[in-house]
N, CA, C and O atoms as a Tripos MOL2 file, in Angstrom:
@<TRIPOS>MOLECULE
protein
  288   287    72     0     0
PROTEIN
NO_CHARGES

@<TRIPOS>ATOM
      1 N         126.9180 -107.8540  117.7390 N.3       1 UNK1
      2 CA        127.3410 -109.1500  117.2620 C.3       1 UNK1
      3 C         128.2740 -108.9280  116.0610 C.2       1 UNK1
      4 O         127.9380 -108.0060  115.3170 O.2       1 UNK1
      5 N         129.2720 -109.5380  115.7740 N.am      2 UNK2
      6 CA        130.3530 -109.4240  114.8850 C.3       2 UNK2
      7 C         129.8490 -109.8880  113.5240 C.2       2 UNK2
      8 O         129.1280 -110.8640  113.3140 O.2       2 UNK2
      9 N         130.2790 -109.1460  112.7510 N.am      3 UNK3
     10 CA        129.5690 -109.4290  111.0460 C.3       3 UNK3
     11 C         130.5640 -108.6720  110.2620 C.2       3 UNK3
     12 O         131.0150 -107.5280  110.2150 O.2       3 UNK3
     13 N         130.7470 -110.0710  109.5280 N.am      4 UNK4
     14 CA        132.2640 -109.4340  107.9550 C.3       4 UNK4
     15 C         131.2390 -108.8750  106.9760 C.2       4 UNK4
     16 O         131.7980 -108.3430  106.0170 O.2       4 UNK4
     17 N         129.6090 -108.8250  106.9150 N.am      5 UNK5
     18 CA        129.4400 -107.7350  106.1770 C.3       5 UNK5
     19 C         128.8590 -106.3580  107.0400 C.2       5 UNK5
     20 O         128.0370 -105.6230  106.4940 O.2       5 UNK5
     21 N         129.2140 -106.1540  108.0340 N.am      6 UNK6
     22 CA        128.9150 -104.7670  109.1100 C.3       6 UNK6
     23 C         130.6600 -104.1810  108.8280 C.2       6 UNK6
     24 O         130.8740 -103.0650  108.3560 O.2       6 UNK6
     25 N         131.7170 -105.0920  109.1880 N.am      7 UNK7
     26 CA        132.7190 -104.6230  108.9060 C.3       7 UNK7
     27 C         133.3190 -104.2870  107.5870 C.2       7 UNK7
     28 O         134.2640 -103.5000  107.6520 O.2       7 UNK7
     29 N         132.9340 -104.7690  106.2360 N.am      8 UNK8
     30 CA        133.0460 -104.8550  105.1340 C.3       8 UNK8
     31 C         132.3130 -103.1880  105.1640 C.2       8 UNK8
     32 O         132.9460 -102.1580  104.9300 O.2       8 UNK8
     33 N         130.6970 -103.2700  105.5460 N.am      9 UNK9
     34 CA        130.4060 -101.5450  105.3230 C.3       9 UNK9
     35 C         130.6740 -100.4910  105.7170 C.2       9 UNK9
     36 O         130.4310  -99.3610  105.2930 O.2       9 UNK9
     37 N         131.5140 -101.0900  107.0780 N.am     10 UNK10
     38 CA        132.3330 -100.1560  107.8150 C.3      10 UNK10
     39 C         133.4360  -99.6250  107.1690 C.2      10 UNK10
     40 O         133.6940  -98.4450  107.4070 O.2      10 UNK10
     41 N         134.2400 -100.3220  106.3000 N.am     11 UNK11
     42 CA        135.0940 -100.4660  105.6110 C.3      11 UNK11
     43 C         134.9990  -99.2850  104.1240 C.2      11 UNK11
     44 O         135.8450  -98.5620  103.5980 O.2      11 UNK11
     45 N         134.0580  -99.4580  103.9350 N.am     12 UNK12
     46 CA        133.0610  -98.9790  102.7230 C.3      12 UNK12
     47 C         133.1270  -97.2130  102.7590 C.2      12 UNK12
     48 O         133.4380  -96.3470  101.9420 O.2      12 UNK12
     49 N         132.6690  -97.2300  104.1280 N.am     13 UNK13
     50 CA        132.5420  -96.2130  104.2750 C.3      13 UNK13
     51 C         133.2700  -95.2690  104.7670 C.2      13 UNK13
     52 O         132.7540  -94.1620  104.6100 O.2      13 UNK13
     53 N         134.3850  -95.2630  105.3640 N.am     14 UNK14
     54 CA        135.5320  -94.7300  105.3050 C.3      14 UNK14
     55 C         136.6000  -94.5230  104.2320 C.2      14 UNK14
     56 O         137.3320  -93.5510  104.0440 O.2      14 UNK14
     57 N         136.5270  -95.4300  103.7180 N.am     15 UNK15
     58 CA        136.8260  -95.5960  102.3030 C.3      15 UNK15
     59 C         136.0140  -93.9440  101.3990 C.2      15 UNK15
     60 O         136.7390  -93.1360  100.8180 O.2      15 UNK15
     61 N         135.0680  -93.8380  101.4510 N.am     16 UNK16
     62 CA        133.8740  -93.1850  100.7910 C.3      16 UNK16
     63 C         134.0950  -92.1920  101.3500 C.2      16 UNK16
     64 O         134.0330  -91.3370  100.4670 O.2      16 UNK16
     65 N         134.4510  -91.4480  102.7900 N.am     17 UNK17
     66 CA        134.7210  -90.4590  103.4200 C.3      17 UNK17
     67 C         135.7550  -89.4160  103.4440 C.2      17 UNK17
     68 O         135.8350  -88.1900  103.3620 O.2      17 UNK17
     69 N         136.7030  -90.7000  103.6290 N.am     18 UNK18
     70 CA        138.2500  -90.1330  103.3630 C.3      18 UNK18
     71 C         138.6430  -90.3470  102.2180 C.2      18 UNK18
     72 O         139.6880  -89.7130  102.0700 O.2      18 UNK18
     73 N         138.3620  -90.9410  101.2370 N.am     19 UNK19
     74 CA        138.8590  -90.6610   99.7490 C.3      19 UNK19
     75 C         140.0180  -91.6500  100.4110 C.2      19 UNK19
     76 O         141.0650  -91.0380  100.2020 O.2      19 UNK19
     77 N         140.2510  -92.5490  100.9200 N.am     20 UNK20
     78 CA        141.6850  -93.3350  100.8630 C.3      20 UNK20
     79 C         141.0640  -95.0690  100.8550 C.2      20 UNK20
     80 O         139.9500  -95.4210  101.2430 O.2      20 UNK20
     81 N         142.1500  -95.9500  100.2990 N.am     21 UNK21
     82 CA        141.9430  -97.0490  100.5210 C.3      21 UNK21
     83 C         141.9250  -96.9890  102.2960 C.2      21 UNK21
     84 O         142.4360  -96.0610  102.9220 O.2      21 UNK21
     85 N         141.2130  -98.2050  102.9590 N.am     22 UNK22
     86 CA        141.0440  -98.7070  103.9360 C.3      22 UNK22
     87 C         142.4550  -98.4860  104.7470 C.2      22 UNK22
     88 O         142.7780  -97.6870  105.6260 O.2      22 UNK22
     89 N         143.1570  -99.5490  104.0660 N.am     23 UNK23
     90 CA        144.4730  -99.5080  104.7230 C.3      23 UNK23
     91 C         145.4830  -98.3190  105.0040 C.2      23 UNK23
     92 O         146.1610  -98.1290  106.0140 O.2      23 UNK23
     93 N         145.4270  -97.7930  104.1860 N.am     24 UNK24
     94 CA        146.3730  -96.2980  103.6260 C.3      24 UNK24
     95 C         145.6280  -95.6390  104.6630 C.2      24 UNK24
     96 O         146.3960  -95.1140  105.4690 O.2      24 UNK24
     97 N         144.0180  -95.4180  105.0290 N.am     25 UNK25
     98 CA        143.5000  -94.8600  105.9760 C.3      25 UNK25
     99 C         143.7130  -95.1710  107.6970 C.2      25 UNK25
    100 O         143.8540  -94.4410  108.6780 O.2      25 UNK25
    101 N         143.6710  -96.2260  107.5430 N.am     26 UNK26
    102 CA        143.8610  -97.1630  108.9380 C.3      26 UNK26
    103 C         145.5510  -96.8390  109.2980 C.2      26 UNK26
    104 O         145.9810  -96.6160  110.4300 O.2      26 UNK26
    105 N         146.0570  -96.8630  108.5150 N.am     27 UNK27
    106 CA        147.9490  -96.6670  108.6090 C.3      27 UNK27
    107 C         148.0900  -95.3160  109.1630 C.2      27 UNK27
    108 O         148.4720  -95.1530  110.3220 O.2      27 UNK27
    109 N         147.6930  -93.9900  108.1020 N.am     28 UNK28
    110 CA        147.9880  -92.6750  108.3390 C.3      28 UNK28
    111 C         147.2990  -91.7240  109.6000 C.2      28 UNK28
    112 O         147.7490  -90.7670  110.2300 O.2      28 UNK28
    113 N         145.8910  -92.5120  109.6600 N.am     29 UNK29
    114 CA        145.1580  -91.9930  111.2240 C.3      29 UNK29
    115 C         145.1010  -92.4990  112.4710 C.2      29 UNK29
    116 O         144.7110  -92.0270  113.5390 O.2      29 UNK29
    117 N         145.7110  -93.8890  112.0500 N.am     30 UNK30
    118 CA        145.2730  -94.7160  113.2970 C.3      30 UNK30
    119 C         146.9440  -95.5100  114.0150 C.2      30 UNK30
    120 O         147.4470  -95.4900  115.1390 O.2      30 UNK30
    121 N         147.2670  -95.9940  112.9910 N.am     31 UNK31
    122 CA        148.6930  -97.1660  113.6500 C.3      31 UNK31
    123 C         149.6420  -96.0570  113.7120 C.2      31 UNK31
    124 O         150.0240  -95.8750  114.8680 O.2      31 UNK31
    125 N         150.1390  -95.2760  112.8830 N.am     32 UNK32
    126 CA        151.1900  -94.0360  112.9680 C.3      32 UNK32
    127 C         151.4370  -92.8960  113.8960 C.2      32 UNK32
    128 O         152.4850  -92.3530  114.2470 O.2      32 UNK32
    129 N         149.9140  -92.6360  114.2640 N.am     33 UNK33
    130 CA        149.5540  -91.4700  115.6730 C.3      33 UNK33
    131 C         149.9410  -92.3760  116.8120 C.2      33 UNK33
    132 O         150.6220  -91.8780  117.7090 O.2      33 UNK33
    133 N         149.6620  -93.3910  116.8760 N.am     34 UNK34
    134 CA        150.0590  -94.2860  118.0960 C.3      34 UNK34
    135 C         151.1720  -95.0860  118.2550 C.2      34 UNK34
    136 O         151.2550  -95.9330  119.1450 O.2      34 UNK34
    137 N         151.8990  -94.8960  117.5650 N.am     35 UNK35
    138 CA        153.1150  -95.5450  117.5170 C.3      35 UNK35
    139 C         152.9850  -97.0400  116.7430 C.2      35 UNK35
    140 O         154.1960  -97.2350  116.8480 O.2      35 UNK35
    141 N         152.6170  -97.9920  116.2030 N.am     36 UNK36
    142 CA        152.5670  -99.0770  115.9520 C.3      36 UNK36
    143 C         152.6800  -99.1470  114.3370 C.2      36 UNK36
    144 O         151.9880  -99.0560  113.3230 O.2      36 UNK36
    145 N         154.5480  -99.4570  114.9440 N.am     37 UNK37
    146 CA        155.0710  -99.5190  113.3050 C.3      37 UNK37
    147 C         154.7760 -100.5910  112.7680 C.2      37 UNK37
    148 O         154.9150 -100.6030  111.5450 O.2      37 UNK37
    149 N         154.2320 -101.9720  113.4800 N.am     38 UNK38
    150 CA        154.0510 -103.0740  112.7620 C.3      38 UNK38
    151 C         152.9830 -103.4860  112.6570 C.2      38 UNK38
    152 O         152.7100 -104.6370  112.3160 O.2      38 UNK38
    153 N         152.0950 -102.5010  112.9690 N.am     39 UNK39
    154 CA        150.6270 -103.0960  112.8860 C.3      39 UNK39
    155 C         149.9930 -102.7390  110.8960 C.2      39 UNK39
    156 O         150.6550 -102.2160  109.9990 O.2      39 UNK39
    157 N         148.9170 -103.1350  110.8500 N.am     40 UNK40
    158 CA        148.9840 -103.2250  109.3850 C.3      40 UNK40
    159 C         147.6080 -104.5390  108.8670 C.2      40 UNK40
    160 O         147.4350 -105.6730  109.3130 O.2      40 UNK40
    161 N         146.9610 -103.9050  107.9610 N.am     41 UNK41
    162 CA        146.0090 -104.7350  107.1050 C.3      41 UNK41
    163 C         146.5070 -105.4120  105.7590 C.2      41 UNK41
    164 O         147.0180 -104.8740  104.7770 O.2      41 UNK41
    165 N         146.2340 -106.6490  105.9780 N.am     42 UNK42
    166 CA        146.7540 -107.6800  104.4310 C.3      42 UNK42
    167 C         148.3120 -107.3840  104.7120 C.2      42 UNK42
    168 O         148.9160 -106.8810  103.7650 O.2      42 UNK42
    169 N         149.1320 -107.6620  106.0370 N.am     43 UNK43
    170 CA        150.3660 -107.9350  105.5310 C.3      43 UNK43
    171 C         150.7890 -109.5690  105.5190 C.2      43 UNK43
    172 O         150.3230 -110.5410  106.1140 O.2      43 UNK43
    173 N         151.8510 -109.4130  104.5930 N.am     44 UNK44
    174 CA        152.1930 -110.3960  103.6840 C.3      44 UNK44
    175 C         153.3350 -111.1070  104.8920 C.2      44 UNK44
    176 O         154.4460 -110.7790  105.3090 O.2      44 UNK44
    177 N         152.1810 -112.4800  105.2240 N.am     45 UNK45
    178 CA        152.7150 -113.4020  106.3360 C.3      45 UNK45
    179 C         154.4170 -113.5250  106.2190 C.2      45 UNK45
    180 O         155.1390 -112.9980  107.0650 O.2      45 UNK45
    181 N         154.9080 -114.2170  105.1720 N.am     46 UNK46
    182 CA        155.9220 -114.2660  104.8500 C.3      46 UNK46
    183 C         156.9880 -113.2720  104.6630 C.2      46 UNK46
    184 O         158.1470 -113.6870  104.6860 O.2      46 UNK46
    185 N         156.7550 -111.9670  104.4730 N.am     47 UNK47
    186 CA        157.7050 -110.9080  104.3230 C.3      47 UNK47
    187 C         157.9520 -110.0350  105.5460 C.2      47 UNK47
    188 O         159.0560 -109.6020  105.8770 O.2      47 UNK47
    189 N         156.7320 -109.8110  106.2190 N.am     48 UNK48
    190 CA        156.8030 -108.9910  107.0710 C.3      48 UNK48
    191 C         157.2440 -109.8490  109.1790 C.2      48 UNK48
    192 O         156.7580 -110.7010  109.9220 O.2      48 UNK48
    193 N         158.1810 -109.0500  109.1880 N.am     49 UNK49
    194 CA        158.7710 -110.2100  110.5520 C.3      49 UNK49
    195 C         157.3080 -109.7550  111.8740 C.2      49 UNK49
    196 O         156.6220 -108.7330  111.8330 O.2      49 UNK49
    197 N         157.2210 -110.7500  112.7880 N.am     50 UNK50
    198 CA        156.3580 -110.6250  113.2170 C.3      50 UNK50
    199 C         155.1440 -110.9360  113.3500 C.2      50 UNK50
    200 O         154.3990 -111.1160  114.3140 O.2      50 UNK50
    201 N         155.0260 -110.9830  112.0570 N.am     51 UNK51
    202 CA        153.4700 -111.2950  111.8170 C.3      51 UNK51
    203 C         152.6940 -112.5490  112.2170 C.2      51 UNK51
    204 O         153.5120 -113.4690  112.2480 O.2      51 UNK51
    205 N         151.6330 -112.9330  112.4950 N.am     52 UNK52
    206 CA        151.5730 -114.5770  113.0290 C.3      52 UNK52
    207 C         150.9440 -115.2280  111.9080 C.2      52 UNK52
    208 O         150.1080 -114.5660  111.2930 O.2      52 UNK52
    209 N         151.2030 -116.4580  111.5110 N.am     53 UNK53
    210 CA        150.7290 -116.7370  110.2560 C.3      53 UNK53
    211 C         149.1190 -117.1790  110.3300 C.2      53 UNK53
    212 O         148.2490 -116.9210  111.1620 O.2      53 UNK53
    213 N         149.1030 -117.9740  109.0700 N.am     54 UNK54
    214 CA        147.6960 -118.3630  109.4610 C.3      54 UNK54
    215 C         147.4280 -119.9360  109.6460 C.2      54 UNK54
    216 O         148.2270 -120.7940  109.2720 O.2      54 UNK54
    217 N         146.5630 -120.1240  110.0860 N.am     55 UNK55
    218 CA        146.4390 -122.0900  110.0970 C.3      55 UNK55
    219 C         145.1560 -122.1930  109.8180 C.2      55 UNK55
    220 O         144.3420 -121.2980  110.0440 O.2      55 UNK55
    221 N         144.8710 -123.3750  109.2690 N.am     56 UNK56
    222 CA        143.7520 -123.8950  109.3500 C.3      56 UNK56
    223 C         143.5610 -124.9400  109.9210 C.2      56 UNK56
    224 O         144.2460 -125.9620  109.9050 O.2      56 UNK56
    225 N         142.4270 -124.6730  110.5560 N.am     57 UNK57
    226 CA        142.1260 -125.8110  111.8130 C.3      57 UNK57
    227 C         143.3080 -126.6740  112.4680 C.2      57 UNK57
    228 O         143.3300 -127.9030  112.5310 O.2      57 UNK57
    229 N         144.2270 -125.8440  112.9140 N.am     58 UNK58
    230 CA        145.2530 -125.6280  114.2860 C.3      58 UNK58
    231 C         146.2320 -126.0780  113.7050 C.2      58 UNK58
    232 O         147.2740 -125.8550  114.3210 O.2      58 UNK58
    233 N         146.4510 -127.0690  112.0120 N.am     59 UNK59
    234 CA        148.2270 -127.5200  111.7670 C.3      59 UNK59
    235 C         148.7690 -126.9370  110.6170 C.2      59 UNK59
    236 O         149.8580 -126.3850  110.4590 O.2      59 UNK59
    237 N         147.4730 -127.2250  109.5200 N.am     60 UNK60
    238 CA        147.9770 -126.4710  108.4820 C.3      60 UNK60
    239 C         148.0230 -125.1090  107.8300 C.2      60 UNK60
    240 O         147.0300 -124.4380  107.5470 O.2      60 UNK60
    241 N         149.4900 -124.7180  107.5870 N.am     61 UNK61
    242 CA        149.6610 -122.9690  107.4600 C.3      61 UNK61
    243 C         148.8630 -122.9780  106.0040 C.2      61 UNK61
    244 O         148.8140 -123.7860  105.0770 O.2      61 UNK61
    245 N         148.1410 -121.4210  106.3100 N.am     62 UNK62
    246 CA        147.5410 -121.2220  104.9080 C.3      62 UNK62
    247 C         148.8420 -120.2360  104.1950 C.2      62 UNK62
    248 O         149.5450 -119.4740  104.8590 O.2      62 UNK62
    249 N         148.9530 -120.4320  102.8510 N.am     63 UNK63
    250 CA        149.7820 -119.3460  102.0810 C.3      63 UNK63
    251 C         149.0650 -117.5750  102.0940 C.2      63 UNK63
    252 O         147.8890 -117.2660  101.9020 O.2      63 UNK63
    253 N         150.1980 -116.6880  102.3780 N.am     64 UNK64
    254 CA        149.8810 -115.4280  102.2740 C.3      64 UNK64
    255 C         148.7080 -115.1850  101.2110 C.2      64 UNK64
    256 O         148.9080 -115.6420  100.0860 O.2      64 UNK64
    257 N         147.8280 -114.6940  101.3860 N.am     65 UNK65
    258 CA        146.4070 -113.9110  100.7100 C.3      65 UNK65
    259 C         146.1220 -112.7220  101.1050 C.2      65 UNK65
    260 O         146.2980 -112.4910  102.3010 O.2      65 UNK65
    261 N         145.6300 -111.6810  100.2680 N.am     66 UNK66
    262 CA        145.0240 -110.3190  100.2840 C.3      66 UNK66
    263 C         143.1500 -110.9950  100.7110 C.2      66 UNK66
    264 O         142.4580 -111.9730  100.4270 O.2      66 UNK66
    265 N         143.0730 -110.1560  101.2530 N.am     67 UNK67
    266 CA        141.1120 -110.3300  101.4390 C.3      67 UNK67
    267 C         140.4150 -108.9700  100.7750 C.2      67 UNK67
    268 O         140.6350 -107.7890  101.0410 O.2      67 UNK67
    269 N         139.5770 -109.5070   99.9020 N.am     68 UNK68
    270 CA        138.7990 -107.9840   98.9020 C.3      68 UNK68
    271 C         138.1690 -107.3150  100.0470 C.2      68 UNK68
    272 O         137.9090 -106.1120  100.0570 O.2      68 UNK68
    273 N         138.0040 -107.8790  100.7170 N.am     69 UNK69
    274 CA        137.3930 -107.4990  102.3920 C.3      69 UNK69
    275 C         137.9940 -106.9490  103.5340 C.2      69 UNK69
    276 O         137.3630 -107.0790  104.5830 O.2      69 UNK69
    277 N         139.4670 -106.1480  103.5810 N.am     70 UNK70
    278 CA        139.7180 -106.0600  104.6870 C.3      70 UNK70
    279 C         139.4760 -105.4730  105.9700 C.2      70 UNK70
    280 O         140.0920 -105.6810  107.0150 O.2      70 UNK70
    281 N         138.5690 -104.7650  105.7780 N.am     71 UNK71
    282 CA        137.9860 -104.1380  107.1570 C.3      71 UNK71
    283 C         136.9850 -105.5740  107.7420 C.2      71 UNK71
    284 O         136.2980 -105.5540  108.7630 O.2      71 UNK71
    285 N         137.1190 -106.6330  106.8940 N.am     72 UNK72
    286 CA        136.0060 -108.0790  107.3020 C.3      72 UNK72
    287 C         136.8710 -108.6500  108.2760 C.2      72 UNK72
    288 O         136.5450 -109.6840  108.8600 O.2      72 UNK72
@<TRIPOS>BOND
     1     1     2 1
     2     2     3 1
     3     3     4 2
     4     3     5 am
     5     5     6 1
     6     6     7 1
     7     7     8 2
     8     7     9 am
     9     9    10 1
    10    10    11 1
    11    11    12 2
    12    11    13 am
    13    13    14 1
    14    14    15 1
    15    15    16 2
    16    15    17 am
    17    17    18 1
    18    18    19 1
    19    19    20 2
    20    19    21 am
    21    21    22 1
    22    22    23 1
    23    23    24 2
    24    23    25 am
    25    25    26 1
    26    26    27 1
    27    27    28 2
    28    27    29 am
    29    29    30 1
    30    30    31 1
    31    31    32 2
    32    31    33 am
    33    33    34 1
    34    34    35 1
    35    35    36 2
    36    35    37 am
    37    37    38 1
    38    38    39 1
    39    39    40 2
    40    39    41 am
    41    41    42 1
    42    42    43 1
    43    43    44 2
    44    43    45 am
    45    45    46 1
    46    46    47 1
    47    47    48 2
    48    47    49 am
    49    49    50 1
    50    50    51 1
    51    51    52 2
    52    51    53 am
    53    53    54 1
    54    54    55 1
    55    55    56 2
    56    55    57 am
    57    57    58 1
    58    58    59 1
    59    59    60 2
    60    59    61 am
    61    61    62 1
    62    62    63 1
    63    63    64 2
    64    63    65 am
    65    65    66 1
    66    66    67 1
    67    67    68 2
    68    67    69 am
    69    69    70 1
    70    70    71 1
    71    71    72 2
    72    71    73 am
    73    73    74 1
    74    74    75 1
    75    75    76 2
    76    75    77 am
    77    77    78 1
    78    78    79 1
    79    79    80 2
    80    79    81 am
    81    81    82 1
    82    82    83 1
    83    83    84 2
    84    83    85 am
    85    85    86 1
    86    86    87 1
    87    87    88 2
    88    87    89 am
    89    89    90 1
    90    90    91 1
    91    91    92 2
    92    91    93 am
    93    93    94 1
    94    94    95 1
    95    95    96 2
    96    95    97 am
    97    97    98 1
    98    98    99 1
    99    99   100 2
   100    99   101 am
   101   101   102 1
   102   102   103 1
   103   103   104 2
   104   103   105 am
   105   105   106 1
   106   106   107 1
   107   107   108 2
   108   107   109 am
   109   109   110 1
   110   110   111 1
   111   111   112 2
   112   111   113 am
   113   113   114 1
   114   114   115 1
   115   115   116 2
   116   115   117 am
   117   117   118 1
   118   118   119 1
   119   119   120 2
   120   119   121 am
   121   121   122 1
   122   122   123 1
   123   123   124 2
   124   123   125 am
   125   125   126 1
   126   126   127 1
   127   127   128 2
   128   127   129 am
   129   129   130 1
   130   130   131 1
   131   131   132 2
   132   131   133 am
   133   133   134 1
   134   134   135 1
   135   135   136 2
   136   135   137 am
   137   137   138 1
   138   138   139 1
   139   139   140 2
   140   139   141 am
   141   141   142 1
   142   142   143 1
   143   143   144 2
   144   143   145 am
   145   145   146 1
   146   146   147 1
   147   147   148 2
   148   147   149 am
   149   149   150 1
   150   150   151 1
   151   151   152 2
   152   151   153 am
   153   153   154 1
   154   154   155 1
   155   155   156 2
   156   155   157 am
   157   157   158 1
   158   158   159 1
   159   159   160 2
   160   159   161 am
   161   161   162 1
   162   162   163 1
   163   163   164 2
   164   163   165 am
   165   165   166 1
   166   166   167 1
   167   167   168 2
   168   167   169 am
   169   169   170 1
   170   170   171 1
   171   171   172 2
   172   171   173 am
   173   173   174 1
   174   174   175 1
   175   175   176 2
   176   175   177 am
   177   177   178 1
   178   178   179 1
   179   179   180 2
   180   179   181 am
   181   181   182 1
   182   182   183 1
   183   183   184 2
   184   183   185 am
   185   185   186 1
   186   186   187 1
   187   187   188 2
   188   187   189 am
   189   189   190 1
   190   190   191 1
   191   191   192 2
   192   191   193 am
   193   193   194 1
   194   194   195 1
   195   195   196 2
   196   195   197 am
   197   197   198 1
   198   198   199 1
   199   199   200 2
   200   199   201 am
   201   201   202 1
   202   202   203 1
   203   203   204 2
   204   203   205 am
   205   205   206 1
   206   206   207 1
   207   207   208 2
   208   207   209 am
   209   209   210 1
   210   210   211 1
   211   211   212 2
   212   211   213 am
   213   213   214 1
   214   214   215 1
   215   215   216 2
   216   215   217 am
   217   217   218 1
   218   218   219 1
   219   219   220 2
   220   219   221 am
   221   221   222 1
   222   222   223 1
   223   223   224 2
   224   223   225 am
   225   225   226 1
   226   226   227 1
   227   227   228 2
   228   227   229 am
   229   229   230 1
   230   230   231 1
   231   231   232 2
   232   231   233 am
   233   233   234 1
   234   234   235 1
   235   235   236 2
   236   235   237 am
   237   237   238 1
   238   238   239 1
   239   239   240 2
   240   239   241 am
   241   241   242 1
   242   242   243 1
   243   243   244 2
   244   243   245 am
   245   245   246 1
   246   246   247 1
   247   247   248 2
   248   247   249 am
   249   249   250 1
   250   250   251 1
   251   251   252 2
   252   251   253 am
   253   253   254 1
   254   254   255 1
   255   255   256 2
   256   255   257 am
   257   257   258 1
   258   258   259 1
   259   259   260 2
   260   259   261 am
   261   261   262 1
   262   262   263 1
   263   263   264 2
   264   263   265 am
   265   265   266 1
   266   266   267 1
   267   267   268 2
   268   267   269 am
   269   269   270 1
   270   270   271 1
   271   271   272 2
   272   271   273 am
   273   273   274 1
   274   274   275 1
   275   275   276 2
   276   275   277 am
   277   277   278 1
   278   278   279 1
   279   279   280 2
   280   279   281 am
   281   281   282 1
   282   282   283 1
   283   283   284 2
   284   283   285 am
   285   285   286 1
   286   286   287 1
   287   287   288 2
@<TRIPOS>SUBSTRUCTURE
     1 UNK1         2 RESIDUE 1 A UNK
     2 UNK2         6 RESIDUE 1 A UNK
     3 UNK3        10 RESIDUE 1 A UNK
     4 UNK4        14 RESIDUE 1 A UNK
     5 UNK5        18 RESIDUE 1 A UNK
     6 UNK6        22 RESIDUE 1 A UNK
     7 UNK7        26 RESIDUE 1 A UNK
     8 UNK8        30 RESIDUE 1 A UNK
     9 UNK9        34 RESIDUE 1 A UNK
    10 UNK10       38 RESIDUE 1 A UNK
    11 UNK11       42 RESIDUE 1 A UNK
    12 UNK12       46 RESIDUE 1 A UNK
    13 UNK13       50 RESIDUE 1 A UNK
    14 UNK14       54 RESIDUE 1 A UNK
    15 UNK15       58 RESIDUE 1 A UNK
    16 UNK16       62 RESIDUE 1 A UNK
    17 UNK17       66 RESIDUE 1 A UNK
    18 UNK18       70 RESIDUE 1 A UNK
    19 UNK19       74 RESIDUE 1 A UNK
    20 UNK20       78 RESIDUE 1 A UNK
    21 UNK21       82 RESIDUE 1 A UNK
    22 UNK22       86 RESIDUE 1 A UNK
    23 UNK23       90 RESIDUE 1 A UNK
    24 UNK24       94 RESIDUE 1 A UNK
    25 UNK25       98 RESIDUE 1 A UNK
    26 UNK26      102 RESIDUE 1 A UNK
    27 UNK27      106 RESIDUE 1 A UNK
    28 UNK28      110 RESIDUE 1 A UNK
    29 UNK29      114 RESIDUE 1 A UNK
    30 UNK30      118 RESIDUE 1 A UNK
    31 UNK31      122 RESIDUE 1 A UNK
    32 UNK32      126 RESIDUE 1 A UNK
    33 UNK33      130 RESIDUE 1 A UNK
    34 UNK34      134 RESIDUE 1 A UNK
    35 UNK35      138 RESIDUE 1 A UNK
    36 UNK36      142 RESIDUE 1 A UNK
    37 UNK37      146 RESIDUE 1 A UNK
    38 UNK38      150 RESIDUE 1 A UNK
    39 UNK39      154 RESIDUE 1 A UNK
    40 UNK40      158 RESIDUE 1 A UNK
    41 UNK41      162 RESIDUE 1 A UNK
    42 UNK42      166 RESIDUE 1 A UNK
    43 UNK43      170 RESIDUE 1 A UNK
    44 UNK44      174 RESIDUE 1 A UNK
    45 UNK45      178 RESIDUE 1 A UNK
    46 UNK46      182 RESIDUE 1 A UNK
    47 UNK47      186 RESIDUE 1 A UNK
    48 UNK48      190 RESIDUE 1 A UNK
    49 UNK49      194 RESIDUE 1 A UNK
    50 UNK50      198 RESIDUE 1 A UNK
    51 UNK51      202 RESIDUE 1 A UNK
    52 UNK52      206 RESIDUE 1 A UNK
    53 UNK53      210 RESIDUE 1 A UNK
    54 UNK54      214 RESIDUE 1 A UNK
    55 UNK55      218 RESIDUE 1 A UNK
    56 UNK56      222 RESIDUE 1 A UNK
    57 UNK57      226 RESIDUE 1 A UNK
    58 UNK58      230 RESIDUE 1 A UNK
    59 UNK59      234 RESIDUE 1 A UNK
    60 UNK60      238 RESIDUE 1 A UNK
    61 UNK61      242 RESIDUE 1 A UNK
    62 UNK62      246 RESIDUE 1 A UNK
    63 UNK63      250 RESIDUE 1 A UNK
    64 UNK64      254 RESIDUE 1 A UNK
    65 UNK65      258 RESIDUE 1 A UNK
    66 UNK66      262 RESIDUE 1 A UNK
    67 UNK67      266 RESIDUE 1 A UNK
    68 UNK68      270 RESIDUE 1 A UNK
    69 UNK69      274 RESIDUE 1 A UNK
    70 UNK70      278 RESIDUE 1 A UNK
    71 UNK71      282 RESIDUE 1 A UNK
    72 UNK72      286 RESIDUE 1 A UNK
């Protein structure tokens, strides 16, 4: 069953393993070996092309945010 604090410790702990932030980890082992130049954690809706934004409850766009959580 899906849980932002299972993924948050998931998060945690790779973090704790590899000595790298989450992302920096997720980028250099995972999106880069496989080709996926645009894939990416906390990118910035507005800067980065591609990206799909966010809505809340189906009209209104939320403004770009970082999550202290991103493996959540």
């Amino acid at each position: 069953m899906y849980s932002n604090v299972g993924f948050g410790l998931l998060g945690h702990a790779v973090e704790t393993v590899s000595g790298k932030e989450l992302c920096t980890y997720l980028k250099e082992a995972i999106f880069d070996p496989l080709g996926l130049s645009t894939a990416g954690v906390n990118l910035a809706v507005n800067e980065t092309p591609g990206v799909a934004k966010r809505y809340f409850y189906g009209s209104q766009k939320l403004p770009d945010y970082d999550s202290e959580t991103p493996a959540a």
